[in-house]
Backbone and ligand atoms as CSV (ligand in chain L), in Angstrom:
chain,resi,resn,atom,element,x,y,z
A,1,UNK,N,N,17.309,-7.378,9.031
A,1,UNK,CA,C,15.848,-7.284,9.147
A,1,UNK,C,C,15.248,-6.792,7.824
A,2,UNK,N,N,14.356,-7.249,7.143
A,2,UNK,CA,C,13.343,-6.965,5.858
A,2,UNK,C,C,13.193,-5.848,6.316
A,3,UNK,N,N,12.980,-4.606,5.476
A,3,UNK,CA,C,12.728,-3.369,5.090
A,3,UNK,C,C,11.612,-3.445,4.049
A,4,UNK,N,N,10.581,-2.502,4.714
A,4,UNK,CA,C,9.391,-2.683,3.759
A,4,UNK,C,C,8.473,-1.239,4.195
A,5,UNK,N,N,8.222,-0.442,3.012
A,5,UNK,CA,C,7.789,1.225,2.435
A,5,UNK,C,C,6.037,0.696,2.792
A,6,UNK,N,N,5.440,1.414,3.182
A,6,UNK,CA,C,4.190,1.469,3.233
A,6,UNK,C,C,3.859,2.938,2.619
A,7,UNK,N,N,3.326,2.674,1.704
A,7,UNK,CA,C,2.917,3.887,0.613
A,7,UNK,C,C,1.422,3.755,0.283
A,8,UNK,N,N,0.940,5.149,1.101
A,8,UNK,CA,C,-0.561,5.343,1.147
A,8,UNK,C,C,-0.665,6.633,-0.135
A,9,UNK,N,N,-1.678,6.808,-1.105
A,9,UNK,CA,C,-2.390,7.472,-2.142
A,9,UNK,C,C,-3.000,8.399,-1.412
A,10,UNK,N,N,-3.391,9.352,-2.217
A,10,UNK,CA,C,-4.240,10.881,-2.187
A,10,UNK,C,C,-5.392,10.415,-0.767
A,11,UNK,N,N,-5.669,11.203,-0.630
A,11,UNK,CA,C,-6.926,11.425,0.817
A,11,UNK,C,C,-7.226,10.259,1.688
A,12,UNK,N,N,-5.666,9.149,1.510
A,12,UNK,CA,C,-5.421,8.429,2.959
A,12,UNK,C,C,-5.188,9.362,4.023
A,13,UNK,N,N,-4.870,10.683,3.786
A,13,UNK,CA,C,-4.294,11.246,5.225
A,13,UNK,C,C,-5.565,12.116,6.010
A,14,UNK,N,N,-6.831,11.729,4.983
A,14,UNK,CA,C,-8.256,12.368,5.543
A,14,UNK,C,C,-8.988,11.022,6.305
A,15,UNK,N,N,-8.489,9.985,6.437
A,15,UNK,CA,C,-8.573,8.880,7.067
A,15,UNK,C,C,-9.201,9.580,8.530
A,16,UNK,N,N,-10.574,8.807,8.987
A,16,UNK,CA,C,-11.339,9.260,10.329
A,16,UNK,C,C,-12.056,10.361,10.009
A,17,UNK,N,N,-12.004,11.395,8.793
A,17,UNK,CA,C,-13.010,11.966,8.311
A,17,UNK,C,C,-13.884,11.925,7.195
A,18,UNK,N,N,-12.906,11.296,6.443
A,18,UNK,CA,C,-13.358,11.098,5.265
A,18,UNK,C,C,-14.360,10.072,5.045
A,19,UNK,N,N,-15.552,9.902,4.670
A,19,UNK,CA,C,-16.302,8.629,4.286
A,19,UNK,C,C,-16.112,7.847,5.610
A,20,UNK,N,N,-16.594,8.139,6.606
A,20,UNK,CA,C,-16.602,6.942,7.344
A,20,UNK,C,C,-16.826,5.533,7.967
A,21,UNK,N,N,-18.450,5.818,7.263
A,21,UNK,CA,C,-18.873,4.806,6.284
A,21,UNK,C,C,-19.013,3.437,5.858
A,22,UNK,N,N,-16.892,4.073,5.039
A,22,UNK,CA,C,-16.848,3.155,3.997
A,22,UNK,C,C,-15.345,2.833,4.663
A,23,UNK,N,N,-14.767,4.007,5.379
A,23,UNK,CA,C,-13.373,3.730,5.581
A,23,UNK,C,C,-12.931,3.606,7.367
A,24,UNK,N,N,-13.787,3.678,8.193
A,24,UNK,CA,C,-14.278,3.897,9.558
A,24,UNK,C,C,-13.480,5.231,9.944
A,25,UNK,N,N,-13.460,5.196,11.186
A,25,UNK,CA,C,-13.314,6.172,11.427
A,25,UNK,C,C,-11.807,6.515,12.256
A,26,UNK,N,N,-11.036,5.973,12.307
A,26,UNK,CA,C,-9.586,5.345,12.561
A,26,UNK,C,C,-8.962,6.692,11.729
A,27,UNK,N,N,-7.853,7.069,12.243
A,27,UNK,CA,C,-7.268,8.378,11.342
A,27,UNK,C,C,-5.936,7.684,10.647
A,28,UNK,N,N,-4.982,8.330,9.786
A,28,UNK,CA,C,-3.978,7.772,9.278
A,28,UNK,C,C,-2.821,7.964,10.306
A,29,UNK,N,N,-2.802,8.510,11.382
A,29,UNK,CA,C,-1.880,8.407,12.388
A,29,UNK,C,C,-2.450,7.053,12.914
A,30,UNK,N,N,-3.301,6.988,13.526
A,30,UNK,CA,C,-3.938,5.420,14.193
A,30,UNK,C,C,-3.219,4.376,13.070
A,31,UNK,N,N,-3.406,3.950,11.296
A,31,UNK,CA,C,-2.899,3.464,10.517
A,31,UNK,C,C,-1.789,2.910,11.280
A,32,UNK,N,N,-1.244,3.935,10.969
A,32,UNK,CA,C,0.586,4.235,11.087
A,32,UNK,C,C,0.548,3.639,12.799
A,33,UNK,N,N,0.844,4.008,13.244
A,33,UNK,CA,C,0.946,3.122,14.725
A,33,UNK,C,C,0.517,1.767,14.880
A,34,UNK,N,N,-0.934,1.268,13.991
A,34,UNK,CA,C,-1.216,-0.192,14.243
A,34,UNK,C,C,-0.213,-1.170,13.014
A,35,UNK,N,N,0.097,-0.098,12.310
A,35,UNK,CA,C,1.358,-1.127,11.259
A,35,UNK,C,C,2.442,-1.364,11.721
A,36,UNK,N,N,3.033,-0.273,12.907
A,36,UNK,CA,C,4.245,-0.450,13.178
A,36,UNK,C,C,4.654,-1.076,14.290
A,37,UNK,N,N,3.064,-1.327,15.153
A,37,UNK,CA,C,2.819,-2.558,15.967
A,37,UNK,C,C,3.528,-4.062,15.685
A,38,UNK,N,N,2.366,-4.260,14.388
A,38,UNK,CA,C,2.275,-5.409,13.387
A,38,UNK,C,C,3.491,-5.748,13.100
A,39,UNK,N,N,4.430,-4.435,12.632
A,39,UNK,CA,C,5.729,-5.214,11.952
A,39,UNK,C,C,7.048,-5.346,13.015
A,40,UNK,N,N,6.281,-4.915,14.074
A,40,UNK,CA,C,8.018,-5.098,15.021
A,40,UNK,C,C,7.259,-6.586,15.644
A,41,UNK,N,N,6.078,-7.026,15.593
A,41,UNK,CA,C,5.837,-8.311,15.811
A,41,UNK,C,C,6.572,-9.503,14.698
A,42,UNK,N,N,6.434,-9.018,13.661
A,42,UNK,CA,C,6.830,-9.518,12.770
A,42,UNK,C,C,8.259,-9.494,12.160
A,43,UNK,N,N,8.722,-8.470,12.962
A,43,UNK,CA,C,10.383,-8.698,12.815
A,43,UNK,C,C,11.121,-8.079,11.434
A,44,UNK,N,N,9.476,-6.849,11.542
A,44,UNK,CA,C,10.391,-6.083,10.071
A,44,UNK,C,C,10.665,-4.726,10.277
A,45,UNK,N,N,11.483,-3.945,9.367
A,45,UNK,CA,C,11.547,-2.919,9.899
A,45,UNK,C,C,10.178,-1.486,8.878
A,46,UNK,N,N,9.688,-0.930,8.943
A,46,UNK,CA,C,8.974,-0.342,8.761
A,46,UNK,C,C,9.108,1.303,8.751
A,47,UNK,N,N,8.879,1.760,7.329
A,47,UNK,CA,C,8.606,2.956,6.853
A,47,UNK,C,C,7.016,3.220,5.870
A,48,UNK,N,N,7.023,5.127,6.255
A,48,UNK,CA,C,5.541,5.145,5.562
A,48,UNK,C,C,6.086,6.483,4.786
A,49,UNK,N,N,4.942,6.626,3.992
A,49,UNK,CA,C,5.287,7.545,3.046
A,49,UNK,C,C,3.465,7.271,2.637
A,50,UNK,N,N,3.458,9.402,2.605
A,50,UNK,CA,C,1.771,9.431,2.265
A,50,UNK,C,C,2.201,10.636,1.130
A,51,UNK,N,N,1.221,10.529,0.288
A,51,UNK,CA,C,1.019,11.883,-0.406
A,51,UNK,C,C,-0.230,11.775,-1.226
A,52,UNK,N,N,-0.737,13.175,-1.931
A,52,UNK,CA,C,-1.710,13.676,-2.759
A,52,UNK,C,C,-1.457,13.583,-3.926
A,53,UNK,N,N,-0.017,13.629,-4.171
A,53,UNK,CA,C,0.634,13.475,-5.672
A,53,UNK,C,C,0.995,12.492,-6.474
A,54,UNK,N,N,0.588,12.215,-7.294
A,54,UNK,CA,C,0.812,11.054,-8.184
A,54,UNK,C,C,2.419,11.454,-8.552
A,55,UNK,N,N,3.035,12.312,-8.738
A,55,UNK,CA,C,4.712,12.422,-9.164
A,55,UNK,C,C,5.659,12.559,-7.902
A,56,UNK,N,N,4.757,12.863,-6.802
A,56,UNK,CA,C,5.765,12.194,-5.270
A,56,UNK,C,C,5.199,10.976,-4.903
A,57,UNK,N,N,4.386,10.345,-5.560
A,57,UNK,CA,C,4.527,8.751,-5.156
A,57,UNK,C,C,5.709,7.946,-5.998
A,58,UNK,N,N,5.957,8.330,-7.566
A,58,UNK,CA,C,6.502,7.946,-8.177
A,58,UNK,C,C,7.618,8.195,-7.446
A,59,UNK,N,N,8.347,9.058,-6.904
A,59,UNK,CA,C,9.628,9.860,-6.649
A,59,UNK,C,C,9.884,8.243,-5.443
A,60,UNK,N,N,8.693,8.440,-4.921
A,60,UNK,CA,C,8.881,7.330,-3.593
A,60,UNK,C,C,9.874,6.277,-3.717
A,61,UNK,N,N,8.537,5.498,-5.065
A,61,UNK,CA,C,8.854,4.559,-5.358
A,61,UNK,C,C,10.493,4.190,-6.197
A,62,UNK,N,N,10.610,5.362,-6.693
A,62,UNK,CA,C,12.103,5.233,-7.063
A,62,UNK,C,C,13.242,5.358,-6.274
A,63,UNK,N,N,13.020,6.117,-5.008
A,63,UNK,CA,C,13.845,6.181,-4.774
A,63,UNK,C,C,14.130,4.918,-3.002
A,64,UNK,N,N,12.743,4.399,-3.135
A,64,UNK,CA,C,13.247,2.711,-2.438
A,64,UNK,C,C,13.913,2.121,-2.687
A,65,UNK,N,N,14.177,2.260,-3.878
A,65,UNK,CA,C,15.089,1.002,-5.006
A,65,UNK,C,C,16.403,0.673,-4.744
A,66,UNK,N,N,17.046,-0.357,-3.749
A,66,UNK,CA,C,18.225,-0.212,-3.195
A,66,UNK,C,C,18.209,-0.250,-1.910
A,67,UNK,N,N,17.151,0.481,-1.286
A,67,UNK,CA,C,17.166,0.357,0.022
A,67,UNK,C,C,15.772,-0.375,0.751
A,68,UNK,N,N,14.831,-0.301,0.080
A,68,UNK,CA,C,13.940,-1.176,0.462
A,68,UNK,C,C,13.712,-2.870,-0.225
A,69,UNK,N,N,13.336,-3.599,0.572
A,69,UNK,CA,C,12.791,-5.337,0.213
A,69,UNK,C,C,11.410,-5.365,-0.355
A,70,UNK,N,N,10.519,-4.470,0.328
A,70,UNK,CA,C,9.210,-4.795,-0.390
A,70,UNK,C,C,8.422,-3.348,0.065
A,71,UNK,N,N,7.164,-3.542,-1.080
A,71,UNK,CA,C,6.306,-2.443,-1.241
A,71,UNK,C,C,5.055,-2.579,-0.916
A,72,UNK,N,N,4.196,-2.194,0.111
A,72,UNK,CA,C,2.928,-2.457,0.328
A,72,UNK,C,C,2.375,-1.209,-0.101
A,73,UNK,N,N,1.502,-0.780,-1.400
A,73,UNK,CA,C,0.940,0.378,-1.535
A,73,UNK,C,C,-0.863,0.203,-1.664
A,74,UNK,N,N,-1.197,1.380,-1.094
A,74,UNK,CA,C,-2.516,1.511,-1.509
A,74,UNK,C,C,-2.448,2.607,-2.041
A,75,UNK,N,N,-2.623,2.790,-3.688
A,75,UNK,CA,C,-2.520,3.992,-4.350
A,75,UNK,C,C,-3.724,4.767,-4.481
A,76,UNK,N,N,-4.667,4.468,-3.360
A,76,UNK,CA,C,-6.042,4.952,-3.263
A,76,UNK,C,C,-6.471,5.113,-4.948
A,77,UNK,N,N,-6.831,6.291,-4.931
A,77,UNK,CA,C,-7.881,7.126,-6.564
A,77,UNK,C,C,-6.640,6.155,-7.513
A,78,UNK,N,N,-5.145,6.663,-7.335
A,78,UNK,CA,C,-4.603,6.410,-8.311
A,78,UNK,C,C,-4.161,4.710,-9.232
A,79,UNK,N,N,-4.742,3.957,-8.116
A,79,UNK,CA,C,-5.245,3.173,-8.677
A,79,UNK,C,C,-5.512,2.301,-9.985
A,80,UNK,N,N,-6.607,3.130,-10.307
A,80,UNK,CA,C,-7.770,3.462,-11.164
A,80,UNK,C,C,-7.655,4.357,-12.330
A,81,UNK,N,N,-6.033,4.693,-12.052
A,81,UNK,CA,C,-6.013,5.596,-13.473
A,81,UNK,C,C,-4.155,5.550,-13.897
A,82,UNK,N,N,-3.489,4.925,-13.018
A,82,UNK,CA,C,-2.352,5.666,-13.363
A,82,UNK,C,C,-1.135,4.421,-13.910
A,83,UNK,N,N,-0.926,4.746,-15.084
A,83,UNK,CA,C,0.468,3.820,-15.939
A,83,UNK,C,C,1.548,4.200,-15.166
A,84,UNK,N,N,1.684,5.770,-14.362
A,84,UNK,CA,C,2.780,5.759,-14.218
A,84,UNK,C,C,3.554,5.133,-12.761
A,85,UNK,N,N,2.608,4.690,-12.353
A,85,UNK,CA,C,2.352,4.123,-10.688
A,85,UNK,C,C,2.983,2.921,-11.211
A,86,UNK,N,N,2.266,2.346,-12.070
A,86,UNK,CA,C,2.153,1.024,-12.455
A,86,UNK,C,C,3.989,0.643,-13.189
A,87,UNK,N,N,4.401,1.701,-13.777
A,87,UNK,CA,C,5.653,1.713,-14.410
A,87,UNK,C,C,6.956,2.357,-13.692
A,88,UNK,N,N,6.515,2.751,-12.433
A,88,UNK,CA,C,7.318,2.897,-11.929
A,88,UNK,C,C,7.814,1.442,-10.606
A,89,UNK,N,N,6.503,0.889,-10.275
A,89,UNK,CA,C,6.995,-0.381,-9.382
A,89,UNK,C,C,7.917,-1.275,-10.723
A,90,UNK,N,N,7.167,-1.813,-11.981
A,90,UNK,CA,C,8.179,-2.207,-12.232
A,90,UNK,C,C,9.697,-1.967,-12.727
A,91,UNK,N,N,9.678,-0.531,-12.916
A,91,UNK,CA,C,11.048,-0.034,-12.918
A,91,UNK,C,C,11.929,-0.425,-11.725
A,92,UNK,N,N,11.868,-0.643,-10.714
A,92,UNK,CA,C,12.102,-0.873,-9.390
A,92,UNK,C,C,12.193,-2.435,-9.239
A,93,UNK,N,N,11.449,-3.312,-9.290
A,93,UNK,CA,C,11.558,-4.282,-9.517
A,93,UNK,C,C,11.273,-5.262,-7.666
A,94,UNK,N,N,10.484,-4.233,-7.361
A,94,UNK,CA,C,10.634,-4.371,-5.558
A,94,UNK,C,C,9.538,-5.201,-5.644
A,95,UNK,N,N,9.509,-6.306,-4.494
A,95,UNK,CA,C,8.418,-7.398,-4.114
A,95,UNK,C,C,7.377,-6.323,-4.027
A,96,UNK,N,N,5.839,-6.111,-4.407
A,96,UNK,CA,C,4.848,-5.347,-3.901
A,96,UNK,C,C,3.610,-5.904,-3.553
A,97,UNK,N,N,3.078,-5.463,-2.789
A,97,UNK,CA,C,1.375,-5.959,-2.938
A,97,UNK,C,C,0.693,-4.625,-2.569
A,98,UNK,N,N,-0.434,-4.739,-3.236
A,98,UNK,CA,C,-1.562,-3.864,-3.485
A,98,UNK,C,C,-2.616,-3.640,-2.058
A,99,UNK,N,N,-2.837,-2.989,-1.554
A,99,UNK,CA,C,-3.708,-2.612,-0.332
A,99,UNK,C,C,-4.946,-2.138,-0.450
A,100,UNK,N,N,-6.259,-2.232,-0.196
A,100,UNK,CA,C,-7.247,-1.147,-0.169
A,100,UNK,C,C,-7.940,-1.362,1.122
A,101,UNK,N,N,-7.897,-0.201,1.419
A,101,UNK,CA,C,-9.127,-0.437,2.775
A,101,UNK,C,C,-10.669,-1.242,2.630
A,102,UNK,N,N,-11.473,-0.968,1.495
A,102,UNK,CA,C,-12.798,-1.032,0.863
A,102,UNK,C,C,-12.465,-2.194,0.201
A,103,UNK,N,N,-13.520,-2.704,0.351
A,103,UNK,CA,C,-13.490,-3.847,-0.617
A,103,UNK,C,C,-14.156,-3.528,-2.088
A,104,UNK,N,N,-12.844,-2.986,-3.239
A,104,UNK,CA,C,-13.096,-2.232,-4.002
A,104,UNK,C,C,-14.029,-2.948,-5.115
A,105,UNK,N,N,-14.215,-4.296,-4.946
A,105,UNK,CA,C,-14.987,-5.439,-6.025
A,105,UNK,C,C,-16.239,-4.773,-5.716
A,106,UNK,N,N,-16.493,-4.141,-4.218
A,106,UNK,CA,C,-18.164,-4.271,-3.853
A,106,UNK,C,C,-18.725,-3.126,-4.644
A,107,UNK,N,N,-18.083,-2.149,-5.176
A,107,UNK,CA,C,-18.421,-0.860,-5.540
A,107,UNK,C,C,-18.262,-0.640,-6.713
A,108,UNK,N,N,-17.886,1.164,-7.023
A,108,UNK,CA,C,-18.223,1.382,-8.601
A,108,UNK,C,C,-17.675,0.609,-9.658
A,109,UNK,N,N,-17.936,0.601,-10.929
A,109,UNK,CA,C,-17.371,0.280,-11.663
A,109,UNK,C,C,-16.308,0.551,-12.184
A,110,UNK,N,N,-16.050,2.052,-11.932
A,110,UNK,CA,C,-14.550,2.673,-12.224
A,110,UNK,C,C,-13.931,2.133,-11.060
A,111,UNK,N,N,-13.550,1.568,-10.391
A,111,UNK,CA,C,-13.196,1.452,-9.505
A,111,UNK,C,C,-12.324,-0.346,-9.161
A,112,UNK,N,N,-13.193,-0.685,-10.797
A,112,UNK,CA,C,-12.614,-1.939,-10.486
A,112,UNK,C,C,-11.375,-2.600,-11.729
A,113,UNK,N,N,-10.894,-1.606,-12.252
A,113,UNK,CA,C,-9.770,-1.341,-12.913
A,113,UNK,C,C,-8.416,-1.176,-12.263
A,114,UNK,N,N,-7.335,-1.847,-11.749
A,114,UNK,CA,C,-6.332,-1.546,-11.519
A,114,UNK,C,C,-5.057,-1.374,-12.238
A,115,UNK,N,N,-4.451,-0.090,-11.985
A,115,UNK,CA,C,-3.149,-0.605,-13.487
A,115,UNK,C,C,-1.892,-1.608,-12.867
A,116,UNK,N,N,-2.229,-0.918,-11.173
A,116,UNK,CA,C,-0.420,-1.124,-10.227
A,116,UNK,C,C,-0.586,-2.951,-10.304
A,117,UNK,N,N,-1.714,-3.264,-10.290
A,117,UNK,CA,C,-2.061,-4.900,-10.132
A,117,UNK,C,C,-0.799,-5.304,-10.741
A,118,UNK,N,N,-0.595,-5.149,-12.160
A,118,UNK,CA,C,-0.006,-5.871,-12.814
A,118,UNK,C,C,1.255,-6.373,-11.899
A,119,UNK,N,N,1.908,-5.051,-11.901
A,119,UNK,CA,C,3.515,-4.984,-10.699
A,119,UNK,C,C,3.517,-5.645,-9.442
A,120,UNK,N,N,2.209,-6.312,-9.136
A,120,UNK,CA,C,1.985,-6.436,-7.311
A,120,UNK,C,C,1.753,-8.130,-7.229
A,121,UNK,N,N,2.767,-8.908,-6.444
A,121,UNK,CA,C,2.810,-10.430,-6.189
A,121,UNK,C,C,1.500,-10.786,-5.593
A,122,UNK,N,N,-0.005,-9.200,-4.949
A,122,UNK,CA,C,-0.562,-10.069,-4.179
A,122,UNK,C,C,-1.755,-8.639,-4.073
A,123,UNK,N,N,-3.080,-9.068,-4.080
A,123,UNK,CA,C,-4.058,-8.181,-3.725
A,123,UNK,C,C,-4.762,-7.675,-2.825
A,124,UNK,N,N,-4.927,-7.281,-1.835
A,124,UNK,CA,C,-5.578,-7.423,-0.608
A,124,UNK,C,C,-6.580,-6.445,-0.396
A,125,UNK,N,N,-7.958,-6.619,-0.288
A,125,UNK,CA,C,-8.967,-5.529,-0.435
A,125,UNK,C,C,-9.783,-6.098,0.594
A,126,UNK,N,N,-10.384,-4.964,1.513
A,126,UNK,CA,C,-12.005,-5.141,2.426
A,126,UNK,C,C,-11.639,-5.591,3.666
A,127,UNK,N,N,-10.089,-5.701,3.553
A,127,UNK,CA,C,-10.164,-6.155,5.319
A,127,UNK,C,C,-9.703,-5.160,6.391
A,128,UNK,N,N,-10.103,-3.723,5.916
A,128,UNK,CA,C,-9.301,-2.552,6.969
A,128,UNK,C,C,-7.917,-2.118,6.835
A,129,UNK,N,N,-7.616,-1.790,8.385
A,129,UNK,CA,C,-6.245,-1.884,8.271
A,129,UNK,C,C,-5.470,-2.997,8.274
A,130,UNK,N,N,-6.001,-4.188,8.682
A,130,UNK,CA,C,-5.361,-5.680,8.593
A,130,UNK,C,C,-4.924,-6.080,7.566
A,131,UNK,N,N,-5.136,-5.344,6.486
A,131,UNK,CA,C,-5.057,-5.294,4.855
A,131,UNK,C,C,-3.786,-5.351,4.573
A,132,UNK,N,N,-3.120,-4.166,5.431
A,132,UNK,CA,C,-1.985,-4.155,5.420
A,132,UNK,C,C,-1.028,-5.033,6.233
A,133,UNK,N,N,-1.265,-5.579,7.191
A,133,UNK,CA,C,-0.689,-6.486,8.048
A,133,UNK,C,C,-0.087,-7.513,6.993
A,134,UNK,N,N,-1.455,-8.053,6.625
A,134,UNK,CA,C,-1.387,-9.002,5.657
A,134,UNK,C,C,-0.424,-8.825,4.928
A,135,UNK,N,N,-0.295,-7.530,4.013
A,135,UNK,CA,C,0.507,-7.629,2.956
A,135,UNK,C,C,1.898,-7.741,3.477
A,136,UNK,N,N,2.345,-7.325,4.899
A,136,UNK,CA,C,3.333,-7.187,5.351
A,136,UNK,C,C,3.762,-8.990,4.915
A,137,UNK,N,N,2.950,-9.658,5.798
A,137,UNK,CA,C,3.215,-11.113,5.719
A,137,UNK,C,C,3.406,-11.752,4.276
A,138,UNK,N,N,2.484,-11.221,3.705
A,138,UNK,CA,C,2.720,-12.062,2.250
A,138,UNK,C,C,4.246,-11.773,1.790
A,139,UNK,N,N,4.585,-10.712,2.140
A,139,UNK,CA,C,5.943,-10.138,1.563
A,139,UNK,C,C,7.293,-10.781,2.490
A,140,UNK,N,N,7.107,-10.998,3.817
A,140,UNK,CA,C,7.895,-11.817,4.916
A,140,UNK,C,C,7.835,-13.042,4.199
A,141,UNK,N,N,7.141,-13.788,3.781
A,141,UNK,CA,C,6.941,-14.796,2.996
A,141,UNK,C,C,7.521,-15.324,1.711
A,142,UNK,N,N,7.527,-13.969,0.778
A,142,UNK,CA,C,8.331,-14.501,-0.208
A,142,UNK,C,C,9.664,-13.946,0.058
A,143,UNK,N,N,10.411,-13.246,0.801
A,143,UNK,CA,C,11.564,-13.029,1.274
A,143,UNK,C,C,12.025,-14.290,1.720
A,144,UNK,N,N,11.506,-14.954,2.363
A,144,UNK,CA,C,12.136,-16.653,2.803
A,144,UNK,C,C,12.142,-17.507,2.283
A,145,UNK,N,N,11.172,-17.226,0.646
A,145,UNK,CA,C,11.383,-18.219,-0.527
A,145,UNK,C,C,12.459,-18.022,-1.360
A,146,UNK,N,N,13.259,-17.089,-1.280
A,146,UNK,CA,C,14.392,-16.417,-2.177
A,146,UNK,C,C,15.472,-16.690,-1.821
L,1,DQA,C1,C,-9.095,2.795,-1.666
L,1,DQA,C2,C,-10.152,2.493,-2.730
L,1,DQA,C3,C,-10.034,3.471,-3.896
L,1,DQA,O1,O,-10.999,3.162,-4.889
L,1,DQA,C4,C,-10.287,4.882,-3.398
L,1,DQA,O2,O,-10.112,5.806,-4.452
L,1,DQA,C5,C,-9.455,5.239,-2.232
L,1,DQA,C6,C,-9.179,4.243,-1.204
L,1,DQA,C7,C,-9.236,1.908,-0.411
L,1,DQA,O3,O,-8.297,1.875,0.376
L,1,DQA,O4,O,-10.283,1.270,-0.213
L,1,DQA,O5,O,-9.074,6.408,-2.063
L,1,DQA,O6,O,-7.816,2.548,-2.214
């Protein structure tokens, strides 16, 4: 069965309070339960991993390497600022795609800079949590092209 890390960025875990807004009102436990719905439909197996830290996301991401098939991250803020996000997927060399809840085109301008893009087979922004579904699939997808 495909093995695939779902790796959420800084103040995903304020999810249902935070900005609701912009991010509804769904908490990151709700997240986590409607992904792991999604992927036993889909016949994958499924892990999550949240943090605030830009050097325990990195840690994450390194230490998938070997044991995971693919990477669905939304590096929230970090995003928007970080080489080392970005240099650590390709150190790894893991299938990834990029997640955002917001459809980050609609908003600031800082905001529409990504570094992780480069590392990521696939973009997915503005569609919720389905965002991630998606990426699940895009990644089921190129696993069966290989
Ligand atoms: C986000 C968008 C980012 O710009 C923001 O910093 C986040 C969440 C999203 O999921 O829409 O924290 O990645």
């Amino acid at each position: 069965m495909m093995k695939i890390l779902v790796i959420n960025g800084p103040n995903i875990n304020m999810l249902g309070i935070r900005e609701p807004e912009i991010y509804g009102k769904a908490t990151y436990s709700d997240l986590v339960e409607y992904v792991e719905k999604a992927a036993s439909r889909l016949n994958v197996e499924v892990a999550f991993f949240q943090s605030n830290h830009e050097g325990s996301m990195v840690d994450a991401i390194q230490e998938a390497y070997g044991k995971f098939d693919g990477i669905v991250i939304n590096p929230a803020a970090y995003t928007h600022t970080s080489v080392a996000l970005l240099d650590a997927l390709k150190s790894v060399g893991i299938p990834s795609v990029e997640v955002h809840i917001s459809d980050v085109r609609q908003r600031e301008d800082f905001r529409q800079v990504s570094f992780v893009r480069d590392a990521c087979v696939a973009t997915i922004m503005g569609k919720g949590f389905d965002g991630y579904v998606e990426a699940m699939e895009v990644l089921r997808g190129k696993q069966k092209e290989s």
